[in-house]
N, C-alpha and C positions, 0 to 999 in steps of 0.2 A: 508426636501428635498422631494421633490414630487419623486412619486414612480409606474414604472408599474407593475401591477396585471399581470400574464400569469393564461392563460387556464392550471390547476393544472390537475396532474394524477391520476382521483381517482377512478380507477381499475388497476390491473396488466399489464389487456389488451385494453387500452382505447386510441384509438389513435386520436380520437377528441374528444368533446363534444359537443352536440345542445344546446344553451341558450334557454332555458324551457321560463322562464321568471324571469326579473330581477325586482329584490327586491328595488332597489335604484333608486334615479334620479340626475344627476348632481347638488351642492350644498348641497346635505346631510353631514352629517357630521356624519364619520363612528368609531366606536371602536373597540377593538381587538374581538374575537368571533361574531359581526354582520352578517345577513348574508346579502350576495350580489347577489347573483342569483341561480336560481334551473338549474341545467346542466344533458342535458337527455346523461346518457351515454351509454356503450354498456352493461352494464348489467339491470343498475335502474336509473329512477332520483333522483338525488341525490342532497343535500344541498350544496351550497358553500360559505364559510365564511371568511370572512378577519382576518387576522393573525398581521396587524398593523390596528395604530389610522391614522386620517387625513379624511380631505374633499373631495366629490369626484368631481375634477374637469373635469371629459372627459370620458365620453362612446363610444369604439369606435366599438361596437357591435351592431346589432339589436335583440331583440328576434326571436329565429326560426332560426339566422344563425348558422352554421356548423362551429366550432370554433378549428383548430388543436394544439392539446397539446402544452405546453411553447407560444402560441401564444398571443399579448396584447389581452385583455380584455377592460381592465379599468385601470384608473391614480387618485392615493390619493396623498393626497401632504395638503399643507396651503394656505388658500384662497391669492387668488394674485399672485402665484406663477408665474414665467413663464416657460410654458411646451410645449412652441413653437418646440422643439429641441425633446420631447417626443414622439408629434404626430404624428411625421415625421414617424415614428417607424409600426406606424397602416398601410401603405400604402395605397390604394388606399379610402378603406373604412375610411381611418380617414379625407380626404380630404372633404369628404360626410358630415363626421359628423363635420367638422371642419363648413361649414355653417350654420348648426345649433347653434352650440356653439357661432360662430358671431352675429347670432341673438339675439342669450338671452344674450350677453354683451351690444350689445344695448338697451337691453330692461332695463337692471339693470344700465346703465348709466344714467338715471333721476333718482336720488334715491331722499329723501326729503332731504333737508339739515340741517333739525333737527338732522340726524340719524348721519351726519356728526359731527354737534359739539359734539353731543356726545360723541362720539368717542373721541373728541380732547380733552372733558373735563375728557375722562376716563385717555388718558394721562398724563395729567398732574396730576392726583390722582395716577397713579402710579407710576411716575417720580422719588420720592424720594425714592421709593422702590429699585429703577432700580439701584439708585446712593451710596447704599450700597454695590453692589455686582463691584467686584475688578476684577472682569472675565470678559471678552469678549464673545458673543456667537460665535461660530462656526460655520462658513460657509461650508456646509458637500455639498453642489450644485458642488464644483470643486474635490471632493474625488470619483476614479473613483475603487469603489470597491462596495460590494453587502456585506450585513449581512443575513448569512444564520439563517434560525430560525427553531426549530424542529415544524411540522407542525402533524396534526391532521391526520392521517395516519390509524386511525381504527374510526368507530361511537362512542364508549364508550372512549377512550386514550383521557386523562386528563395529563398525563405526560409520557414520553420515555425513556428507562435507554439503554445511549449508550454502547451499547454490545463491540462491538470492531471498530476502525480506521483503513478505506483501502486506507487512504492518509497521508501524512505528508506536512508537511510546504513548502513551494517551488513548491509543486509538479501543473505540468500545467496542467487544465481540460474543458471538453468540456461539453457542454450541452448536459444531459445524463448522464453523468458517475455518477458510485454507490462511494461515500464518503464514506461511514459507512452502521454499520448495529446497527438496532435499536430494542432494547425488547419493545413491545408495551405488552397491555394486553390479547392481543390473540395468538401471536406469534414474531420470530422476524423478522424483513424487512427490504429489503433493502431503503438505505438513498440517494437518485439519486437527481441532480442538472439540474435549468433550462438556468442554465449561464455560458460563458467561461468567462478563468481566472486563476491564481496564487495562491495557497493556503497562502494567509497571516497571517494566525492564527487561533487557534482550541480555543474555547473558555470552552472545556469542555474535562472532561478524561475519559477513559473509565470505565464502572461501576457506573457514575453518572448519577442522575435523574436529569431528563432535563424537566420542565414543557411546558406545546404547548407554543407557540411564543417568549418562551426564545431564545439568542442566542447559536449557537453550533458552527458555526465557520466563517470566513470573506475571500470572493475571490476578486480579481481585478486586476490590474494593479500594478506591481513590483515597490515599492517605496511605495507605494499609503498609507497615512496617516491614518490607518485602525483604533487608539487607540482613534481619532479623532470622527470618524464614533462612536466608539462603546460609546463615551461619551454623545456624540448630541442623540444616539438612548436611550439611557438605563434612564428611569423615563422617562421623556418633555425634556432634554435637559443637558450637561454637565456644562451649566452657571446656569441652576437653582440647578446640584446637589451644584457647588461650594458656590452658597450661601447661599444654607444650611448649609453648612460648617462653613463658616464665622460668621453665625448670632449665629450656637452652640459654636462656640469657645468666643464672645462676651457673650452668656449667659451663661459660663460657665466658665468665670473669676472668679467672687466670690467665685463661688462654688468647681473651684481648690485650690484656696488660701485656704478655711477651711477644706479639704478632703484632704490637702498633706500627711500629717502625718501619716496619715489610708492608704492611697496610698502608702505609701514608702512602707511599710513594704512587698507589694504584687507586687513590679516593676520587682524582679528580676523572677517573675515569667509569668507574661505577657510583658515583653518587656517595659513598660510605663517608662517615663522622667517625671521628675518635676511633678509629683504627678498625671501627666496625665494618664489614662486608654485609649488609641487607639484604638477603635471601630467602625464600620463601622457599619450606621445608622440600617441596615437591620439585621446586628447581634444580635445591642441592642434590635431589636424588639423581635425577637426569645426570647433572653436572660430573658427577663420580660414576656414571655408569657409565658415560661415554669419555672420560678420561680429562674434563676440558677445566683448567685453570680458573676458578671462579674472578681471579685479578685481575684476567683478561676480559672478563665480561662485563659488556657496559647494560646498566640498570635501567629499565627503560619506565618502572614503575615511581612511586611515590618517595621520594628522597631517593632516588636511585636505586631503589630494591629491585634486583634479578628475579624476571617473574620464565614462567613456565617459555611463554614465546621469545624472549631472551636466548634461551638457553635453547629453541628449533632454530633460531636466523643464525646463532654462531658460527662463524666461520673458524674454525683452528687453526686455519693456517696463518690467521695472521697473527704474528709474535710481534713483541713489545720491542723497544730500540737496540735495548740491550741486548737479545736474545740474538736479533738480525747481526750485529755488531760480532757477536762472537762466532757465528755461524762464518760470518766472510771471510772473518780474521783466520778461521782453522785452514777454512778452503783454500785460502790464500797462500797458507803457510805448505799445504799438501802440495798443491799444486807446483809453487817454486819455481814459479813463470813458464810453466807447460800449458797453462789454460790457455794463455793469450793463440800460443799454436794450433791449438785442437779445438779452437771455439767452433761450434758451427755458425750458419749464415744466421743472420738478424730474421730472415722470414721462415728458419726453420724451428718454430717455439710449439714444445707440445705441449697442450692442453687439455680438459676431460669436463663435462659437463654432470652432473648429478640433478636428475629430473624427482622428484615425488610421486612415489607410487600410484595410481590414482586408484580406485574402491572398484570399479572395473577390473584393472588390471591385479590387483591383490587377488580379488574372488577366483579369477582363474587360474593364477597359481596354485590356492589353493586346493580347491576339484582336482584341475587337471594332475596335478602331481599327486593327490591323493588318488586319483584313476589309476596315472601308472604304476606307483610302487605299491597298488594293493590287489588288483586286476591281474593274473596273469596270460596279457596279449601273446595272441599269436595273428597272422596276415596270410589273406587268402588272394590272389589277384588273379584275376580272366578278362580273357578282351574279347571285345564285342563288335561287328559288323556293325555299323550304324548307316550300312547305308538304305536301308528298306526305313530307317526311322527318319532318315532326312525327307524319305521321297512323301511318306506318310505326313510328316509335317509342314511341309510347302503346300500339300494336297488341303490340309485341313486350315491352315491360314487365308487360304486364299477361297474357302468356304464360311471366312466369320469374322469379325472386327476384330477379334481377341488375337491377340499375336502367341501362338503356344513356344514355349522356349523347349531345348531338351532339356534343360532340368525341372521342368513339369513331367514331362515321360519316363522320367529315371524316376518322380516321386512316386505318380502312379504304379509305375513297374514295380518299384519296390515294395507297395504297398501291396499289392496281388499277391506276388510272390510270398511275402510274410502270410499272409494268407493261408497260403498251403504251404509253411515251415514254421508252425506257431511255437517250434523250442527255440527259434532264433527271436521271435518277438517276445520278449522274455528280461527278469534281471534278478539277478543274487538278494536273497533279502536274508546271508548267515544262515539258519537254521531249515529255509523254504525255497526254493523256486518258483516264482510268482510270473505265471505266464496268461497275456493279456490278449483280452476276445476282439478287443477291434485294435488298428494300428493309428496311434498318435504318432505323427510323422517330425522327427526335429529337425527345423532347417538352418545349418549354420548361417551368420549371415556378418561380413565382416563391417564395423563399425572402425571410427578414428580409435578409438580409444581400446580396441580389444575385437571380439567376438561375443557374438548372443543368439542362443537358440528359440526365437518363437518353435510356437506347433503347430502343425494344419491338422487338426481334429478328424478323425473319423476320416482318414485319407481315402481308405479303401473304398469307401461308397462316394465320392466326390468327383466329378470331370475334368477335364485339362482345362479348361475355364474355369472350373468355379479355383483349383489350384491354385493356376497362374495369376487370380486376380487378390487372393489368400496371400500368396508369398510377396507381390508386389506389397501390398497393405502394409506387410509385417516390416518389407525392408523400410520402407519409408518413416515407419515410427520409430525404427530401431535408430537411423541416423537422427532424427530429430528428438532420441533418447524417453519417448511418448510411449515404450512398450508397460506393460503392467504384467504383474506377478501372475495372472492370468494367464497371459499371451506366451510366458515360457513354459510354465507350469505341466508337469506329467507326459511327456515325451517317453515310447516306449523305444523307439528303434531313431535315428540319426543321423540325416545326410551331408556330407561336407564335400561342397564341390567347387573345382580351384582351375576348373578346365578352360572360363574365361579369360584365365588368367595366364594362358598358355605351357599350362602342368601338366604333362603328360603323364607320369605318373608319382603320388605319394601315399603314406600310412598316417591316417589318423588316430590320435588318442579317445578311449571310449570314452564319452560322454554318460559318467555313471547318474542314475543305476542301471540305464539300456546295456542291454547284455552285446552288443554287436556297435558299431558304426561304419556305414559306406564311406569311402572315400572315392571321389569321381574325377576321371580327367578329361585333357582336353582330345577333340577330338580331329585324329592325324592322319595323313594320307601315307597307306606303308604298301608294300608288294605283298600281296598275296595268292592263295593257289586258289583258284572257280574252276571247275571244270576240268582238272589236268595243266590251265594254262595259267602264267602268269599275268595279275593284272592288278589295278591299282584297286585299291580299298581303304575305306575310312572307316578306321577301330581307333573303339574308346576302350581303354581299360580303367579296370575299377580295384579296390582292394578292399575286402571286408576285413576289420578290427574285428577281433571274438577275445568274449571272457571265458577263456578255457575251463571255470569254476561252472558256467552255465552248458557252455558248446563246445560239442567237439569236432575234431577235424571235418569226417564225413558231413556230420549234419549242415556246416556250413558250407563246405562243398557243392550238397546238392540245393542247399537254397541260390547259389551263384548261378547255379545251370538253369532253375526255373526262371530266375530273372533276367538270363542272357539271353532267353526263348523271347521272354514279353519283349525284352529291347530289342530282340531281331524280327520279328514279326509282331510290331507293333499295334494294329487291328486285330490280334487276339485281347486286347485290352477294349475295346469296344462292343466287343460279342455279349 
C-alpha cells in the first residue's frame, strides 16, 4: 500500500526543514534505513532516512523548498500503484509536480515489448508457486489506519526500550500528541505522532526493546481492520508469511510422524498436540542460534506456541529430570565417594548474575571502542600549582552567590587556551581536518546507568557563573534522563574530571570526533621546591588524550603549557 513520508521532527525545536538535497529520484526503489534526503534544520543538516521498503513513486518537494513539520514529502508504495487520491494531499505543489510525473509516464509508455513477455513469461514460472498458497493477499489500500513504528530518534539508537504508555486503546489523538516515552541511548523521549486517529492497538509493553522500524502501535479509524494491516506489513506480506506456513507444515509431515514419540513425552510442557512443537518461525531462529532445545521450552502463546519472548526468558540451565538424573549419576560414579570429602561448606556456593544491557550502556561500547581501535591515542600529563586558583576562588565566592567550583576554571581555562591552539580544537573527518572557530566545551558527566556528554556552548566567551550554572542545569537533567539530542550535540574539545572522586591521576578515551580529551584529577598536597625551599603545595595534574591522526606531540604539548599558565594565574582569565 503506497504510503506518504511527512517532513519528520528531527530536533526538539524544529518547526520546518529546508530539503538540502534529495538523495532519490522517482522510480528508485527504497529499503528500510536508505537515505532519502539531507534536511537543513534549525540546528544542523541533518540525514533523513526511510523507516519502510517500497518504490518511490511521487516527489512532491523541490530541493531548497521550506518544508513544515508532518508536512508530505514524498510517496513509497509498489510500482503501478494508484496515488491519484495521495497527491491530492501535496496541494498546490503536487499539481506542479503532478506534470512532471505525466511526462515521464509518457516517456515509460513505449517500453520494448520484450521486457513485456518477460514479464509474462516470469508469470507463468511463478504461477505454480502462487497455486500452493491457500491464502488470499490482502488488500490493506481500503484499511484506513496508520502503523506506527519506533523511529530513529537519536544518531547512534539502533533500538528503543519503551519506558512507559501515555495512551491506551480507544484513546482519540491528534497530530502532535506525545504516545509514549521512549529509553533511547542517550536519554529518554518523548514518542509524539504525525496522524489523527483512534488508538487501535499497542503493539508492544512497556519495558520492551523495540528495534527502529519495528511496530509499537496502530491508529485509524474505529472498526478499521488493524490485525489486517499489521499482517500485509510484517515480512512482504501476510500471504507470503501464510505460505510459509503451509509449505513447513507439508515438509514437516514425515518428520512429525517419526519425532511423535520424542514429542509426546515434552507436550505437556510446551503446549504441542500430536507430536507437534508450535513455534513461530522467528522463535525457531533464535532457538538454533543460541543452541536451546525447543522441548525444553515452555510455550507461553496460543495452544502453547513458542513465541519470540519465550525464547529471551529461557533459562538453559534448567534440564529436564532425566538429564539432571544422568548428570548425578556420572558424577557420582567419578567421584567414588571422594565428593563427600572435598565438599566445600553449604555457605560457600558460587553464583553469577547476567544483567541486560541497557541502550545507554550499548551506545558507549560502541563510540568508545570505536574511539579506541580507530583513533591512534597517545597521553600528555603536567601538573599544575593550583594554589593561586584556590586563593582566586575563595576570593571570588565570597564576592557572589554563585559558588565557582574548579571544574569551572579548568572549563574556562581550557577554553582560552583552545583559543590560541586552534589544531588541538579540531577532528578527523578521513579525507579533511575540520578545525572549529569557537570551542563547544563537552562535559562528561557521570549518570546510574553510564556517562553523557552535554555541551556548554561558546565556552570561550562565557563567565564562571554563567558555566557553573550551565553545567549544574546539564547534570541535573542528565540524572533525571531529561537531556535532548540538543544538549549533547557538536562538542568540539572534551572535559572528564574524576578529581571529586579522589583520582589523582587517569587517561581518558577520546570522545570522537574531538580530536583531543582532558582528563583532570584531584587535587593533592605534595612537597614541592618555591624559592630554593621545600614546601607544601597543591598540584593537580591533568592528561590530554590526542588523536595522533590530527595532533602531534609538540603541538599538544604547548597547548598543556598555555593552559597550565590560565590554571596558575588564574585572573589572566578575567583580563
Amino acid at each position: 500500500m503506497a504510503e506518504i513520508l511527512i517532513m519528520p521532527r528531527l530536533t526538539d525545536t524544529m518547526e520546518e526543514g529546508v530539503v538540502a538535497s534529495i538523495l532519490v529520484k522517482e522510480g528508485d526503489t527504497i529499503k528500510s534505513g536508505d537515505l532519502l534526503a539531507e534536511i537543513e534544520t534549525d540546528k544542523a543538516t541533518m540525514e533523513w532516512e526511510s523507516f519502510v521498503d517500497g518504490e518511490v513513486l511521487y516527489i512532491g518537494v523541490n530541493e531548497g523548498d521550506g518544508v513544515p513539520v508532518n508536512a508530505p514529502v514524498l510517496i513509497l508504495g509498489k510500482k503501478g500503484e494508484d496515488i491519484s487520491d495521495l497527491k491530492a494531499k501535496f496541494g498546490q505543489s503536487g499539481e506542479n509536480k503532478n506534470d512532471s510525473s505525466e511526462s515521464k509516464k509518457e516517456e515509460t509508455k513505449e517500453e520494448p515489448k520484450q521486457e513485456a513477455k518477460q514479464s509474462e513469461s516470469k508469470k507463468e514460472v511463478e504461477q505454480p508457486k502462487q497455486q500452493k498458497s491457500t491464502t488470499k493477499k490482502v488488500d490493506t489500500s481500503s484499511i484506513k489506519a496508520v502503523v506506527l513504528r519506533m523511529r530513529k530518534m537519536t544518531d547512534t539508537m539502533e533500538e528503543g526500550v519503551l519506558a512507559s504508555w501515555l495512551v491506551k486503546v480507544g484513546d482519540k489523538l491528534k497530530s502532535g500528541d506525545v504516545i509514549a516515552e521512549v529509553e533511547t541511548d542517550k536519554a529518554t523521549m518523548d514518542f509524539d505522532i504525525y496522524d489523527d486517529g483512534e488508538v487501535l492497538y499497542l503493539a508492544a509493553e512497556e519495558g520492551d526493546s523495540v528495534p527502529i522500524d519495528a511496530p509499537i502501535a496502530v491508529i485509524g479509524e474505529k472498526g478499521a481492520d488493524y490485525q489486517a494491516l499489521l499482517d500485509a506489513e510484517s515480512g512482504s506480506s501476510s500471504s507470503d508469511s501464510n505460505n510459509e506456513k503451509e509449505e513447513e507444515k507439508a515438509e514437516t509431515k514425515e518428520e512429525e510422524k517419526s519425532t511423535s514419540m520424542s514429542s509426546a513425552n515434552n507436550n505437556s510442557s510446551n503446549g504441542s498436540s500430536e507430536g507437534r512443537i508450535f513455534i513461530s518461525p522467528l522463535a525457531k531462529k533464535m532457538a538454533e542460534e543460541n543452541g536451546y532445545d525447543i522441548n525444553q521450552i515452555e510455550g507461553s502463546g496460543e495452544n502453547g506456541r513458542i513465541t519470540k519472548k519465550d525464547i529471551e526468558n529461557f533459562t538453559p540451565q534448567k534440564a529436564t529430570k532425566t538429564e539432571t538424573k544422568q548428570v548425578s549419576e556420572t558424577q557420582s560414579s567419578q567421584s567414588n565417594g571422594q565428593q563427600a570429602q572435598k565438599a566445600a561448606p553449604a555457605f560457600a556456593q558460587e553464583g553469577t548474575q547476567d544483567e541486560k544491557v541497557s541502550q545507554m550502556r550499548k551506545a558507549i561500547a560502541k563510540s568508545l571502542s570505536a574511539s579506541k581501535f580507530t583513533a591512534p591515542h597517545f597521553y600528555l600529563t603536567i601538573a599544575v600549582n593550583m594554589d593561586k586558583a584556590i586563593e582566586t576562588r575563595k576570593m571570588l565566592n565570597g564576592l557572589s552567590d554563585t559558588k565557582i567550583s574548579f571544574n569551572d576554571i579548568v572549563i574556562k581555562s581550557t577554553a582560552l587556551a583552545l583559543k590560541k591552539h586552534p589544531a588541538i580544537n579540531a577532528s578527523w573527518q578521513g579525507d579533511t581536518i575540520r578545525y572549529y572557530d569557537n570551542v563547544h566545551m563537552g562535559v562528561a558527566v557521570a549518570v546510574d546507568e553510564g556517562l553523557l556528554v552535554p555541551v556548554v556552548r561558546f565556552a570561550e566567551m562565557k563567565t564562571l557563573s554563567q558555566i557553573n550554572t550551565e553545567v549544574k542545569d546539564f547534570a541535573g537533567k542528565a540524572k533525571d534522563k531529561k537531556l535532548q539530542p540538543s544538549d549533547w550535540e557538536g562538542s568540539t574539545f572534551t572535559i572528564s574530571n574524576l578529581g571529586m572522586f579522589g583520582i589523582e591521576e587517569f587517561t581518558a578515551i577520546i570522545n570522537a570526533p574531538n580530536a583531543c580529551i582532558l582528563a583532570v584529577g584531584a587535587i593533592t598536597q605534595q612537597p614541592i621546591v618555591k624559592d630554593g625551599e621545600i614546601v607544601v603545595g597543591n598540584i593537580m595534574k591533568m592528561t590530554l588524550s590526542c588523536d595522533h591522526r590530527v595532533v602531534d606531540g609538540a603541538v599538544g604539548a604547548a597547548f598543556l603549557q598555555t593552559l597550565k599558565e590560565f590554571m596558575e594565574n588564574p585572573l589572566k582569565m578575567l583580563v
